[in-house]
DODO-371729 format. One line per 4 residues: number of its first residue (from 1); their letters; for each residue x negated, y negated, z negated of C-alpha. Coordinates in steps of 0.5 Angstrom, whole numbers, plus 500, padded with zeros to 3 digits. Each point is the difference from the previous one (the first is absolute). Layout:
// DODO-371729
NUM) A) X:Y:Z  ... .
// end
This chain:
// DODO-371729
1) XXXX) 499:491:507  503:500:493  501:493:497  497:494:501 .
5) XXXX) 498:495:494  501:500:493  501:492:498  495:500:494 .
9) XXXX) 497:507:502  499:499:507  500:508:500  501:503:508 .
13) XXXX) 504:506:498  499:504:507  505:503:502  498:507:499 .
17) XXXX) 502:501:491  500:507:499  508:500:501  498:498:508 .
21) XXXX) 493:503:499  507:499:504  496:499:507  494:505:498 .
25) XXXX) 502:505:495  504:505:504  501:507:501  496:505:503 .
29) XXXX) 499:508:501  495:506:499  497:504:505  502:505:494 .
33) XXXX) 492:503:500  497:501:493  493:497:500  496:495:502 .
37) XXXX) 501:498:508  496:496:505  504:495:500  500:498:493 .
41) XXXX) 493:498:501  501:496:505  497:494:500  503:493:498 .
45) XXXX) 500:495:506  504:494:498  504:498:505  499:506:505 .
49) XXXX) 501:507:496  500:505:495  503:507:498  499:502:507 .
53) XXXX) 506:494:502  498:495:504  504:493:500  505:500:505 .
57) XXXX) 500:507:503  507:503:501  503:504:493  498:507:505 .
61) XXXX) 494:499:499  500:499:492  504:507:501  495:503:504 .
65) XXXX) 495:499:494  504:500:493  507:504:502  506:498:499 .
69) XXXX) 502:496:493  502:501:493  504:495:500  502:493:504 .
73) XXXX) 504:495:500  503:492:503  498:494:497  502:495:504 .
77) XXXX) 498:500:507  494:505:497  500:507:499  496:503:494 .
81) XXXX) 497:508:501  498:503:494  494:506:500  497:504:494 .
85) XXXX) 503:499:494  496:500:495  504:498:494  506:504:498 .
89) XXXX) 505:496:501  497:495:501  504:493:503  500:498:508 .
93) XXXX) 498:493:497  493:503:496  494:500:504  498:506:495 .
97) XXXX) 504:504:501  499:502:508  493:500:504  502:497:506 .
101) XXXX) 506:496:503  501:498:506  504:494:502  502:499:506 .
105) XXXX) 504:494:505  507:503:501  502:500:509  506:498:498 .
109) XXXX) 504:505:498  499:501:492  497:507:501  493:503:500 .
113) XXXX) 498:501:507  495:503:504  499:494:503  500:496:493 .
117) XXXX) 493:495:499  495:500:495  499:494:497  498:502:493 .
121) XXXX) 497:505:496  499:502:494  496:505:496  499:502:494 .
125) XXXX) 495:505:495  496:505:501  499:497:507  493:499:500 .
129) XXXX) 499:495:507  496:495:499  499:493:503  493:498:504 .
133) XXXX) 498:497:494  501:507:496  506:497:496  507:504:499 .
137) XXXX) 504:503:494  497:499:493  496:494:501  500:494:497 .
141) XXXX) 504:493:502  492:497:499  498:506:505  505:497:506 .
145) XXXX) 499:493:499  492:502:501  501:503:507  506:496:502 .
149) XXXX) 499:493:496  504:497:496  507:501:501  506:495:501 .
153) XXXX) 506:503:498  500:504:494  506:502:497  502:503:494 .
157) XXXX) 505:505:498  503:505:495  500:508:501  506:505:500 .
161) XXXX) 496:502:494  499:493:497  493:499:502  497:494:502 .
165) XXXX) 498:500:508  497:494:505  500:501:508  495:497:503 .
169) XXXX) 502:498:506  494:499:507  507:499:504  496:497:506 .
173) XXXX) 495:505:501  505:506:499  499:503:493  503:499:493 .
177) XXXX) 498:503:494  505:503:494  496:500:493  501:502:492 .
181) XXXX) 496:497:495  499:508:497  499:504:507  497:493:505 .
185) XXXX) 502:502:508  506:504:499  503:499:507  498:497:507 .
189) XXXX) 505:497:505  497:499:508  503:495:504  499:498:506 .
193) XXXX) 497:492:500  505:496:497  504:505:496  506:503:502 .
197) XXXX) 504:496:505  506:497:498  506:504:502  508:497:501 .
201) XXXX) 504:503:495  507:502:501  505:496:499  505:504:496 .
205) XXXX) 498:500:493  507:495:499  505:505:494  506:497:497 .
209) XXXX) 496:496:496  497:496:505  493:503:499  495:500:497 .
213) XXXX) 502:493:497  507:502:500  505:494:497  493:496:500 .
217) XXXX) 497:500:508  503:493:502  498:496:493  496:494:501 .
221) XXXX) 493:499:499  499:496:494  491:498:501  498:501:492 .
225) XXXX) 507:503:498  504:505:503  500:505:506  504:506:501 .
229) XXXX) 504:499:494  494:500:496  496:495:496  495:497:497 .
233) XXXX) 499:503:493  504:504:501  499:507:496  499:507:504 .
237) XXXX) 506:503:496  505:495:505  495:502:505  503:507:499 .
241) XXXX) 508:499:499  499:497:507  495:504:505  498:507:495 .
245) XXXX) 495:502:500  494:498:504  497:504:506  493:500:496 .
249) XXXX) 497:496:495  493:498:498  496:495:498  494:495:502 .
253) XXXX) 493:497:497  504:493:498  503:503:495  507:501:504 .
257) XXXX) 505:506:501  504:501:506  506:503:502  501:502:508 .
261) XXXX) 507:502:504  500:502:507  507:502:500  499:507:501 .
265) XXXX) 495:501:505  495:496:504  495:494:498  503:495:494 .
269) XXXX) 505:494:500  501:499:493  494:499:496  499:497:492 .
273) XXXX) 494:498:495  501:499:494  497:498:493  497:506:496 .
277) XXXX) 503:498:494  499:507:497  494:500:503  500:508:501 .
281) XXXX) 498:498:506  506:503:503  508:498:502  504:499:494 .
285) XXXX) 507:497:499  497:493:497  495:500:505  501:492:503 .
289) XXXX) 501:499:508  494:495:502  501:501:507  506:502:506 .
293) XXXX) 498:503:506  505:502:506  500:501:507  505:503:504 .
297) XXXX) 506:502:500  500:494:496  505:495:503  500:495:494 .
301) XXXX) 497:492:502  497:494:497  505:493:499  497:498:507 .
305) XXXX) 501:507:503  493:503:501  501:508:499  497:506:502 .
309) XXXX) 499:500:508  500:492:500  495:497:504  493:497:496 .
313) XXXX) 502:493:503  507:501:495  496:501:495  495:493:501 .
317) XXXX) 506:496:501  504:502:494  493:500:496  495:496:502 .
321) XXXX) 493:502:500  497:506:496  497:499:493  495:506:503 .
325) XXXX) 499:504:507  497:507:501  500:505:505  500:507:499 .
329) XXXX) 500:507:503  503:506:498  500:506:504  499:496:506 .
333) XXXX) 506:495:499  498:493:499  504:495:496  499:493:498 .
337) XXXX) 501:498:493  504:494:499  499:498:491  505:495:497 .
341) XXXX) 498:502:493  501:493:496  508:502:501  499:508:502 .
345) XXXX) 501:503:506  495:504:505  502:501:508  496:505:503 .
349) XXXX) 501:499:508  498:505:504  495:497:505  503:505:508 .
353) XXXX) 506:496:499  499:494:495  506:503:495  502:501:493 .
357) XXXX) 498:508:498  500:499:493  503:494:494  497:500:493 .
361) XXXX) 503:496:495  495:499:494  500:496:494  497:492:501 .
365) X) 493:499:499 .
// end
């Protein structure tokens, strides 16, 4: 899952941008046979198969249909196999540029085995499966809504190449939907129900810098002003003196751009919105931080001690009750939403273990 709540957007930032498609776009091999094969024409089948590859079998038995890959990679506790590159130099992290990627729950070693699961499965043109409503590459955002109904999580994005994408994501029934305004569906993403499971990620992305949040990793957590060593107001230009570049970066129907760091690898812990001020649709230097969100290894706290990791119950006790609830679920993990907009602030508890997985520090309604 990809950040929370954006204050005055209110914008779920799933937890898979283009960087991440970090936990679905991956990497995956040919079978190196020139033509159109049988399993291009498989048929789409959310939350079970596609390409010949069911959800949940051994990566042996993707071998046995689609060979070896042509790249593969870790990414947290996944591991990404790429198959038929079909953009000349094309980047792991642009779903056009290779027909289908694997990715796969690591067994622990960090290595792509045999043994490896399926968990996603990504394909790409000219696969020309369909699902049983007769929906799959090349059809309209409109086309997919009318055979799986409207859909509750759409999340836009920007291209390698600058283009606009929007990922319709039917995480419950196992399927998601990657388009362009110019070429519609342009990549199909299969799941089991519920998305992809959650995967610890291991604990060594500590450098001398502390990490990804380096000098800032221990800042309190300031509801309407501060977190991370980063304000509200703030224009991404300081951003950038702190934490670089970001991993992917995009933009959302509400106006807003955003900027997400994973840390090198795995599922985000730092993600921003901001004020367009150009309104180029794209990050700028001026561009104005509106919200902060951070998750682990975040080990900053509020005045009353709450921080990532602490107990719902903390949470109420040092705020009260919240202005708004919600619950939602993405990828198969429910969070409780706990909003304190007049003075900033959002916790997002994970409901297995009443939690703090996600802090957004956000500009006071």
């Amino acid at each position: 899952m990809k950040g929370m709540i954006c204050g005055r957007a209110r914008a779920v930032f799933v937890l898979v941008t283009l960087a991440t498609l970090s936990l679905l776009v991956s990497a995956c091999g040919g079978n190196g046979n020139g033509g159109t094969t049988s399993w291009e024409d498989d048929p789409i089948v959310p939350g079970y198969s596609i390409a010949e590859i069911n959800i949940g079998d051994p990566f042996s038995a993707v071998k046995v249909v689609h060979g070896e890959p042509d790249e593969h990679r870790k990414d947290g506790g996944y591991l990404l196999a790429y198959y038929q590159r079909t953009r000349e130099n094309g980047q792991l992290d642009d779903p056009e540029s290779w027909q289908l990627v694997v990715t796969c729950y690591d067994n622990g070693n960090g290595y792509l085995d045999d043994d490896d699961e399926v968990g996603a499965v990504e394909v790409s043109a000219p696969y020309g499966g369909l699902t049983s409503g007769g929906n799959g590459l090349g059809d309209k955002p409109g086309d997919i809504e009318d055979e799986f109904g409207p859909c509750p999580g759409v999340t836009p994005s920007q291209g390698t190449l600058g283009e606009r994408l929007e990922l319709y994501s039917y995480i419950e029934r196992g399927v998601e939907f990657l388009t362009s305004e110019k070429d519609g569906v342009i990549t199909v993403i299969v799941t089991a129900y519920g998305g992809l499971r959650q995967v610890n990620e291991p604990d060594d992305d500590q450098d001398a810098q502390g990490g990804l949040f380096g000098i800032f990793g221990e800042d309190p957590v300031v509801p309407g002003q501060s977190v991370a060593g980063i304000h509200i107001g703030d224009d991404f230009a300081m951003v950038k003196q702190e934490y670089g570049i970001p991993n992917s970066s995009g933009f959302t129907t509400e106006g807003f751009v955003c900027a997400t760091y994973t840390g090198g690898y795995g599922s985000w812990k730092l993600n921003l919105y901001l004020e367009d001020k150009d309104e180029n649709d794209s990050l700028g230097d001026y561009d104005s931080v509106v919200s902060i969100s951070v998750r682990s290894p975040y080990a900053g706290r509020t005045a009353g001690g709450v921080g990532i990791g602490s107990a719902e119950a903390d949470v109420l006790t040092e705020f009260g009750t919240p202005q708004n609830e919600s619950t939602l679920t993405h990828q198969g993990e429910e969070m409780h939403i706990l909003e304190y907009n007049s003075i900033g602030i959002v916790f997002a508890i994970k409901t297995s273990n009443t939690q703090v997985e996600e802090i957004d520090v956000n500009v006071p309604l």
